[in-house]
C-alpha positions as CSV (number, residue, x, y, z in Angstrom):
1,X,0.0,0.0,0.0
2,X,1.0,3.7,-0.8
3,X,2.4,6.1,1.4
4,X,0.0,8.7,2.0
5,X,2.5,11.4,2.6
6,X,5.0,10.6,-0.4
7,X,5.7,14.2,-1.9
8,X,5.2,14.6,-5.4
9,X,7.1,17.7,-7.8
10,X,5.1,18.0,-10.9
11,X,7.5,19.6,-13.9
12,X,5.8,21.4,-16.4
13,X,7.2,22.6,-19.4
14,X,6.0,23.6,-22.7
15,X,2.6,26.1,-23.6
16,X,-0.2,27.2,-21.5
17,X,-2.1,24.1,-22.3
18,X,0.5,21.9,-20.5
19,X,-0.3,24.4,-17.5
20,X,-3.8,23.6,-17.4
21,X,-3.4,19.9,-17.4
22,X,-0.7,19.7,-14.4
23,X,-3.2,22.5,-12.5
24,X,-5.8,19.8,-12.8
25,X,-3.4,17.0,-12.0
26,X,-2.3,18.4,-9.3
27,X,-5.7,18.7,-7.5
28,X,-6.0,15.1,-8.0
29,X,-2.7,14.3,-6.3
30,X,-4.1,17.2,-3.7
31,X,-7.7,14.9,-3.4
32,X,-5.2,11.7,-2.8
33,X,-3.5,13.2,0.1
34,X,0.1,13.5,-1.7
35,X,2.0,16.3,-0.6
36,X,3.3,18.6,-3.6
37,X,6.5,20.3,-3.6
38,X,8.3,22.7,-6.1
39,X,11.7,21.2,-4.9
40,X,12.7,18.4,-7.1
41,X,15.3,17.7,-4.5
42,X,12.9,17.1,-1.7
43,X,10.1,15.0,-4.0
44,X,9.4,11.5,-3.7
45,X,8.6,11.5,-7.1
46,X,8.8,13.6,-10.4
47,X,6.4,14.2,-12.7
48,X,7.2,16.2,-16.0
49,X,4.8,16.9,-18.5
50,X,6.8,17.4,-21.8
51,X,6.8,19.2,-24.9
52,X,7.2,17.6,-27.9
53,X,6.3,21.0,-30.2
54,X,9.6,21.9,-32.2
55,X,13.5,20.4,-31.4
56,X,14.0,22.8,-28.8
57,X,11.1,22.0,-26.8
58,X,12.2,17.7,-27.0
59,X,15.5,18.7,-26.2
60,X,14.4,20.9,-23.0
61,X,11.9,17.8,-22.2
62,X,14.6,15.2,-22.4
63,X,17.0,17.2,-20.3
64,X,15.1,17.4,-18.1
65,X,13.9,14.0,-17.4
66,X,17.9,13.3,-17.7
67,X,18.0,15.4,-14.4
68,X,15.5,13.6,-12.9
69,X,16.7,10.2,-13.7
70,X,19.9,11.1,-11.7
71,X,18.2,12.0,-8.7
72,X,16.4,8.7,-8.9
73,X,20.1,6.9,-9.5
74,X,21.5,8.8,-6.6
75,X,18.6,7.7,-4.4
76,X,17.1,11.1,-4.0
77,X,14.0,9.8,-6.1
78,X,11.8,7.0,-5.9
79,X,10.1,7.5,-9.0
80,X,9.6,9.4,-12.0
81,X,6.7,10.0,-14.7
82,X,6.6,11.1,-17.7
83,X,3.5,12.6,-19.9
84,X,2.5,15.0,-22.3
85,X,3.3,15.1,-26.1
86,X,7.0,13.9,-26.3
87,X,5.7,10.6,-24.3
88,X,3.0,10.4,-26.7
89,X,4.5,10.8,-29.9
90,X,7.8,9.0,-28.7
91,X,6.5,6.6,-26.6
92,X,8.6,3.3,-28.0
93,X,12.5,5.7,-28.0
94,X,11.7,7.5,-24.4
95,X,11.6,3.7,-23.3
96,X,14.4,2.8,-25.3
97,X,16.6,5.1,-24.5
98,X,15.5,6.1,-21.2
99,X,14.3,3.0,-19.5
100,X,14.8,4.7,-15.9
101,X,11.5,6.0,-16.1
102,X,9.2,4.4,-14.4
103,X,6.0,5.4,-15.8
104,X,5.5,7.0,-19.6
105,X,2.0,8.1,-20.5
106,X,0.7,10.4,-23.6
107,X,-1.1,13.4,-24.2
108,X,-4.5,13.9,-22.4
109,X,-4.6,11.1,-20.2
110,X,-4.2,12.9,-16.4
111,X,-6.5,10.1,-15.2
112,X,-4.0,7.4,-16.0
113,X,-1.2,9.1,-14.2
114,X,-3.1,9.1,-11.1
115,X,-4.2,5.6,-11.7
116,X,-0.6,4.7,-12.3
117,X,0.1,5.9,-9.1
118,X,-2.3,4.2,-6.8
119,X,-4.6,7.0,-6.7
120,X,-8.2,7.2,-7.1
121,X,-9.6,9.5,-9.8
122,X,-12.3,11.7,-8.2
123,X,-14.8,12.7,-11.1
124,X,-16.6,14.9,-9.1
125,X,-13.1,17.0,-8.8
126,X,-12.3,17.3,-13.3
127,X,-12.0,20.7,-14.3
128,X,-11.4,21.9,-10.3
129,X,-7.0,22.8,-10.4
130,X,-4.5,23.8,-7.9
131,X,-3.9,27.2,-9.7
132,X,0.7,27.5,-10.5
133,X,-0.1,31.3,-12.0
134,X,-0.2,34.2,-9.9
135,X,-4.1,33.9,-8.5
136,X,-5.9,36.7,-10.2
137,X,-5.1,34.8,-13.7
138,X,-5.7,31.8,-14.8
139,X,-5.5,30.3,-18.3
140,X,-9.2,28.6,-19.7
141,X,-8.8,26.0,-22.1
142,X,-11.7,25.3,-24.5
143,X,-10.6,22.4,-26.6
144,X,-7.8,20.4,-26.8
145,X,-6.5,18.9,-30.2
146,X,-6.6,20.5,-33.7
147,X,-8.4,19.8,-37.2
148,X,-6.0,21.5,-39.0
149,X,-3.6,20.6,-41.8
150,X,-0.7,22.7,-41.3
151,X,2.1,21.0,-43.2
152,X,5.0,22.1,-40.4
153,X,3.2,21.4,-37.4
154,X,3.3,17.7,-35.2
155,X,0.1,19.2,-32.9
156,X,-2.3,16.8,-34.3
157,X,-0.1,13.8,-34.1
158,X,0.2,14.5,-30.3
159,X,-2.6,15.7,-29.3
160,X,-5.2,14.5,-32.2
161,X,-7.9,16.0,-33.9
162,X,-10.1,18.9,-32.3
163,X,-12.6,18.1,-29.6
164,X,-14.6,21.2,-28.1
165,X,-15.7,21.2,-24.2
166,X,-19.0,21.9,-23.9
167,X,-20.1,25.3,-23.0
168,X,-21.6,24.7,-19.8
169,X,-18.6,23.0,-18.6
170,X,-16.5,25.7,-19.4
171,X,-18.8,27.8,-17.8
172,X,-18.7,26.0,-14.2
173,X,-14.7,25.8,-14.6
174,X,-14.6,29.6,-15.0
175,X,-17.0,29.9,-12.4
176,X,-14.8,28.0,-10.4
177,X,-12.2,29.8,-10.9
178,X,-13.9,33.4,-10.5
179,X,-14.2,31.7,-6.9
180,X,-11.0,31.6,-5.9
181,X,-10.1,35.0,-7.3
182,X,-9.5,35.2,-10.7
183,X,-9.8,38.5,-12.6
184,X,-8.3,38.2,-15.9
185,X,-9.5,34.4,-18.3
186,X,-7.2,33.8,-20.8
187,X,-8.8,31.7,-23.4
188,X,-6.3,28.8,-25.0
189,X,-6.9,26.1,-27.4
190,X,-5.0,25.1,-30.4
191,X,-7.7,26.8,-33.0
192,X,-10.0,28.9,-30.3
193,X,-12.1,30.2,-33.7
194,X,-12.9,26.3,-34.4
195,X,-14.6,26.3,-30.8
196,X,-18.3,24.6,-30.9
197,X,-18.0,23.0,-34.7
198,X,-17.3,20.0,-33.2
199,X,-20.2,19.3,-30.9
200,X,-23.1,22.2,-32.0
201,X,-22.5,22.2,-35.9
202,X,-20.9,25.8,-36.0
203,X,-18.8,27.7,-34.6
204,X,-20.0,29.5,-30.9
205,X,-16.7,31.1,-30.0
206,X,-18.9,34.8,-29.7
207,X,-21.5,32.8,-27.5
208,X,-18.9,31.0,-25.0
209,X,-17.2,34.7,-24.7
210,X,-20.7,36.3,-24.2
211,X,-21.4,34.0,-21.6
212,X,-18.2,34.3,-19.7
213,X,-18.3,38.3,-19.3
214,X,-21.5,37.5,-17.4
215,X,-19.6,36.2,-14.8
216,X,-19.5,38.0,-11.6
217,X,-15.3,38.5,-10.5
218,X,-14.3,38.2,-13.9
219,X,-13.0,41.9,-15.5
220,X,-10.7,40.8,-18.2
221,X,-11.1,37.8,-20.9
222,X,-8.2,37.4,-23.1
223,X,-8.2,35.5,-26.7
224,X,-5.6,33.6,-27.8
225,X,-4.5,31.5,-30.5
226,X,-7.4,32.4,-32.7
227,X,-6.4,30.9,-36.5
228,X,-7.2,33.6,-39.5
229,X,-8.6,31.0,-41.9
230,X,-12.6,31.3,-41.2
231,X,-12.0,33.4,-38.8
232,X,-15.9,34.2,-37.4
233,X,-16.5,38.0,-37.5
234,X,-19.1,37.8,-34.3
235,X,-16.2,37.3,-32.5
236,X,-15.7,41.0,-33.5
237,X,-19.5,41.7,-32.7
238,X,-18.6,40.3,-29.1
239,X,-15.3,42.6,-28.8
240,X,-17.8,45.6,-29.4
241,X,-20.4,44.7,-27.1
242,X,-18.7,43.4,-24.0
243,X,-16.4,45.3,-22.1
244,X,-14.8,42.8,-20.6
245,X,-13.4,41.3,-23.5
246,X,-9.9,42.9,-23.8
247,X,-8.9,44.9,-27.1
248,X,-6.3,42.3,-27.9
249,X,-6.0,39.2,-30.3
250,X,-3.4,36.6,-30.5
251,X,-3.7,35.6,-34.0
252,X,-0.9,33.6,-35.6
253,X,-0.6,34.2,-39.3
254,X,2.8,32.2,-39.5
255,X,3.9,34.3,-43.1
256,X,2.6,36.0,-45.7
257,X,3.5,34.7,-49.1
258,X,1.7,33.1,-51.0
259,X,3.5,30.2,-52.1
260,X,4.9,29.4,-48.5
261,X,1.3,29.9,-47.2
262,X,0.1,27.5,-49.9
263,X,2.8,24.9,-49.3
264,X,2.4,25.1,-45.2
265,X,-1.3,24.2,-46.1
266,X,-3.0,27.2,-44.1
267,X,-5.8,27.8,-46.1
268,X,-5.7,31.4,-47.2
269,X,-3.7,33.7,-49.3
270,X,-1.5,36.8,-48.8
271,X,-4.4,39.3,-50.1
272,X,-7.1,37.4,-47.7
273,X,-5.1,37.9,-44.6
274,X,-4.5,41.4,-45.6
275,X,-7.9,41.9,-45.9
276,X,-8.6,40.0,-42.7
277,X,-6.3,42.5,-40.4
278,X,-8.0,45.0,-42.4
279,X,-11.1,44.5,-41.2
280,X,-10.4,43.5,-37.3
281,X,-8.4,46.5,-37.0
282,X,-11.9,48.3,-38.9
283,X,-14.1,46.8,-36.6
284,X,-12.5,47.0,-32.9
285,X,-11.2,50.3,-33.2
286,X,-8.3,50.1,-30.6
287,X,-7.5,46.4,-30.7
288,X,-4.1,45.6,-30.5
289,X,-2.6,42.1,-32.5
290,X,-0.1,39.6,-31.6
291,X,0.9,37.5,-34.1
292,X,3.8,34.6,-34.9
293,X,5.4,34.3,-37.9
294,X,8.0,31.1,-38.9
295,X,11.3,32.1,-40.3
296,X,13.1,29.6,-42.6
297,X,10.8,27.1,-44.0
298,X,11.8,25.2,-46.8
299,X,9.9,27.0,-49.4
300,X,11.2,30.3,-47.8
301,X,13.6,31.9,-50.6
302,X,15.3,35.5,-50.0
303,X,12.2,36.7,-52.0
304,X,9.8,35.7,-49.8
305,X,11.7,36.5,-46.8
306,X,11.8,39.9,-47.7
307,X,8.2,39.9,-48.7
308,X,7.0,38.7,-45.0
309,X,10.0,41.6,-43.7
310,X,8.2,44.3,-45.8
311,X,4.7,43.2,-44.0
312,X,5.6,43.1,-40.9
313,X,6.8,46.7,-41.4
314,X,3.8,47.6,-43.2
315,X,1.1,46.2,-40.7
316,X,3.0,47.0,-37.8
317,X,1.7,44.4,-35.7
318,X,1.8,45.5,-31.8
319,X,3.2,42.2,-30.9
320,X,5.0,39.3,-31.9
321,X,6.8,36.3,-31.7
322,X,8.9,34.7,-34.3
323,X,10.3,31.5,-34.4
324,X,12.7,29.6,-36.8
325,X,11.4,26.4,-38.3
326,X,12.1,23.0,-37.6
327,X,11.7,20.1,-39.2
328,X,9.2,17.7,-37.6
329,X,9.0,13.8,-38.8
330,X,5.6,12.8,-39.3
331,X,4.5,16.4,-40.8
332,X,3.4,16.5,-44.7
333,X,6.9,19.2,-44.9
334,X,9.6,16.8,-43.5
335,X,10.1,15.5,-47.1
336,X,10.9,18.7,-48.3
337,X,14.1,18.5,-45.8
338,X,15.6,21.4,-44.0
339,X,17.6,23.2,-46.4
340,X,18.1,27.1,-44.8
341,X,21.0,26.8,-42.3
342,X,19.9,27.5,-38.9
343,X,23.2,30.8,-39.3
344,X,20.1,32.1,-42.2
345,X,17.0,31.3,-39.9
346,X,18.6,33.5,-37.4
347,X,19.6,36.0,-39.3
348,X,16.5,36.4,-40.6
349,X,14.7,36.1,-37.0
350,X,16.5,38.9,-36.1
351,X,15.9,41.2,-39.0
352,X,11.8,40.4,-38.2
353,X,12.4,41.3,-34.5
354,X,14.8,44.3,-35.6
355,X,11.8,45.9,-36.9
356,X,9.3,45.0,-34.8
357,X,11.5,46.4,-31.9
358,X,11.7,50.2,-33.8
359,X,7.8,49.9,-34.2
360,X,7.1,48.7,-30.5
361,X,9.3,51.6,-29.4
362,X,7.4,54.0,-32.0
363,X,3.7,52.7,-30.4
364,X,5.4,52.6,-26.4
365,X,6.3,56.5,-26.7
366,X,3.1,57.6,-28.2
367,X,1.6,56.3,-25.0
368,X,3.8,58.6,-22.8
369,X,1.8,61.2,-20.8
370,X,-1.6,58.7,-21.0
371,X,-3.7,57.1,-18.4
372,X,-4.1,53.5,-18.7
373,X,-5.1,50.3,-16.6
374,X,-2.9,48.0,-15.2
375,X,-3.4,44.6,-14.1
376,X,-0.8,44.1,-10.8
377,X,1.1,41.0,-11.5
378,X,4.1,41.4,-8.9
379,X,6.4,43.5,-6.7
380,X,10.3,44.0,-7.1
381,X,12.4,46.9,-5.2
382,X,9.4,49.0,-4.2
383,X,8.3,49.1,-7.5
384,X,5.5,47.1,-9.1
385,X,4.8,45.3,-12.8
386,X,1.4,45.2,-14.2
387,X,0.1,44.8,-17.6
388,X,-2.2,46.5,-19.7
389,X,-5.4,45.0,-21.3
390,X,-2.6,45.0,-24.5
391,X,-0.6,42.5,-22.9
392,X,-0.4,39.1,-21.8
393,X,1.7,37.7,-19.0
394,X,4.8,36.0,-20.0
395,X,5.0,36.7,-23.6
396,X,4.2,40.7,-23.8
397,X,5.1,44.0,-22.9
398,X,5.0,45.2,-18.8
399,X,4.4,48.3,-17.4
400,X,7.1,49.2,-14.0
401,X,4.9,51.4,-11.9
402,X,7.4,53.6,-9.7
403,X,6.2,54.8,-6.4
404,X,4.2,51.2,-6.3
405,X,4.3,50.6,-2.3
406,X,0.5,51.6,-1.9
407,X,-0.3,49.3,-4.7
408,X,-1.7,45.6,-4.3
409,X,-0.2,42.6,-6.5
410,X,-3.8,40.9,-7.8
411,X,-5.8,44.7,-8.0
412,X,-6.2,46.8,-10.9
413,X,-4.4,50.6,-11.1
414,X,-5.0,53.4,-13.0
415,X,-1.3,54.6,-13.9
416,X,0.3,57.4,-15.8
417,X,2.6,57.0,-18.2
418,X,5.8,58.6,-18.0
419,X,8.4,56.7,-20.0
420,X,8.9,54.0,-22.9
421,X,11.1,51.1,-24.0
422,X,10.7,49.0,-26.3
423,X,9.0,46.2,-25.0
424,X,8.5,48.5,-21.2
425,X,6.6,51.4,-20.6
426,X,7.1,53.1,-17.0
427,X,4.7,54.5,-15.0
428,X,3.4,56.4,-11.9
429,X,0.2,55.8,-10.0
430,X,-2.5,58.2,-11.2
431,X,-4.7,60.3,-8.6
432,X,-7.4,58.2,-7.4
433,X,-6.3,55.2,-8.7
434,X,-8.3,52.3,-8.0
435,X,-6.7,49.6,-5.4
């Protein structure tokens, strides 16, 4: 029989969804009476939920279940666990190659580590988590899987095809979450504009969002990952109507010319996504986008590198990521190899983030001298970090508010700008600003 008291470190690594699964996991080990513990040194056992995205993300993921497999040969683990989408797309080489592990399991099956583990799964507890973000955010994941047929990207094989969580269910998690102090929902998936086509016949993205901003608690909903091709314009309604909805849109467009757009398989042309921005930026006046684009796939000559350069500095995107490509097995682009040199891919990374950092800087300074609200994320030196309705934690700009001793980590702050950076503004609190 188990100890009751063996202390468990769960490992996550990898996207926001990963971060849902091992919030819910955890309140199952919580339910089970296992003690969790940050400290990999002072666990019992390890449990690391991989990423098996692009080569950096495997190698991160195999290092660190190297690490943990030392502690368990030096005696300073009992056990370790591995899940998530390396373990489900590698299964048959983890256990190969690392046959230390005790236990590998795949992609969406939580249940089966705590079975694995002598626990009992408690039903009534699914969707309730053990929040790892700061408490007044929590990430709200809609679906899990994807439908789509992008040629570079290994999601599906991992994770399978798109599978929508009913509305009400979503509803009561969020609810749930509202209870323990949540102020900001950021909504993930791997295609959030697919939500609802799956189990109601169309597509009730602007429904689930409409719902949400009626719940009490709840002052900020965030949208992320929304894909361009079909993108559905009551979305846009929904932006307009509720105020709760921030005037921001993660929406990953990956490149712009046409004959790498046709060869990744995405569905839409250069002059359609044009159009597209065209008409968000038309309809929420205000909004601000974050997109990611993919340096260095194979189809990706100097032409239409310097195409996708010249639109990035003609939209002038307010955020974005940019990644160089990798080569995936299993993906309908591994046959067309990996011929840019990872020296090029960089080079041309940098150029894209060259000019995205001039435009940032350009958009930061024009906000010097305005009031704006901040979301208070955390405290350093006497000085707080917050973020605007513009930003999202992790990945976006933050605002340093000087003078932030009378401020509260978890409240909302009306703050005056004073200075910019490039990816920072800085900021004072305003008269009467709300605690």
């Amino acid at each position: 029989m188990r100890q009751k008291k063996e202390k468990i470190n769960v490992i996550t690594l990898g996207c926001s969804k990963n971060i849902v699964d091992s919030e819910v996991l955890m309140r199952q080990l919580r339910h089970n009476k296992w003690e969790l513990t940050s400290e990999a040194e002072y666990a019992d056992i390890a449990i690391i939920s991989t990423c098996g995205f692009i080569e950096a993300a495997k190698r991160e993921s195999i290092d660190t279940i190297l690490q943990a497999v030392e502690l368990k040969k030096e005696g300073r683990l009992k056990k370790v666990v591995v899940m998530g989408c390396l373990s489900e797309r590698y299964a048959s080489e983890l256990k190969k190659e690392i046959p230390e592990v005790d236990v590998y399991i795949g992609a969406n099956k939580m249940d089966q580590v705590v079975l694995r583990l002598g626990g009992d799964l408690k039903y009534a507890l699914l969707g309730e988590r053990m929040l790892t973000t700061p408490k007044h955010y929590a990430y709200l994941k809609i679906s899990e899987g994807c439908d789509r047929p992008c040629s570079f990207c290994a999601i599906p094989l991992m994770r399978g095809k798109h599978v929508s969580k009913p509305v009400e269910q979503i509803l009561h998690e969020a609810q749930q979450l509202a209870e323990m102090g949540v102020k900001e929902l950021i909504v993930i998936a791997q295609d959030s504009t697919y939500y609802g086509l799956d189990l109601y016949g169309k597509r009730v993205l602007s429904t689930l969002l409409n719902r949400l901003g009626g719940l009490e608690g709840i002052e900020w909903i965030r949208l992320m990952y929304a894909f361009p091709t079909g993108f559905p314009f009551d979305v846009l309604d929904e932006f307009n109507r509720n105020p709760k909805i921030c005037r921001y849109l993660d929406i990953p467009v990956q490149h712009v010319s046409d004959p790498v757009l046709t060869s990744m398989r995405r569905g839409i042309t250069s002059g359609q996504l044009r159009q597209l921005i065209k008409d968000i930026r038309a309809k929420v006046p205000g909004i601000r986008l974050r997109t990611t684009l993919i340096v260095g796939y194979p189809e990706e000559g100097e032409k239409e590198f310097e195409e996708l350069l010249e639109f990035v500095q003609e939209i002038e995107f307010d955020r974005i990521g940019v990644f160089t490509y990798s080569q995936e097995d299993g993906t309908t682009a591994y046959p067309l190899g990996d011929p840019i040199p990872q020296e090029i891919k960089e080079q041309r990374r940098a150029a894209i983030m060259q000019a995205q950092q001039e435009i940032s800087l350009r958009k930061n300074r024009e906000l010097i001298g305005k009031t704006l609200k901040v979301l208070l994320d955390q405290k350093e030196n006497g000085a707080a970090v917050g973020r605007t309705q513009w930003d999202a934690p992790e990945v976006d700009n933050e605002v340093t508010i000087h003078d932030g001793h009378n401020v509260h980590i978890g409240h909302f702050c009306d703050v005056t700008v004073v200075d910019a950076e490039e990816y920072d503004l800085f900021a004072v609190p305003s008269l009467g600003t709300r605690q």
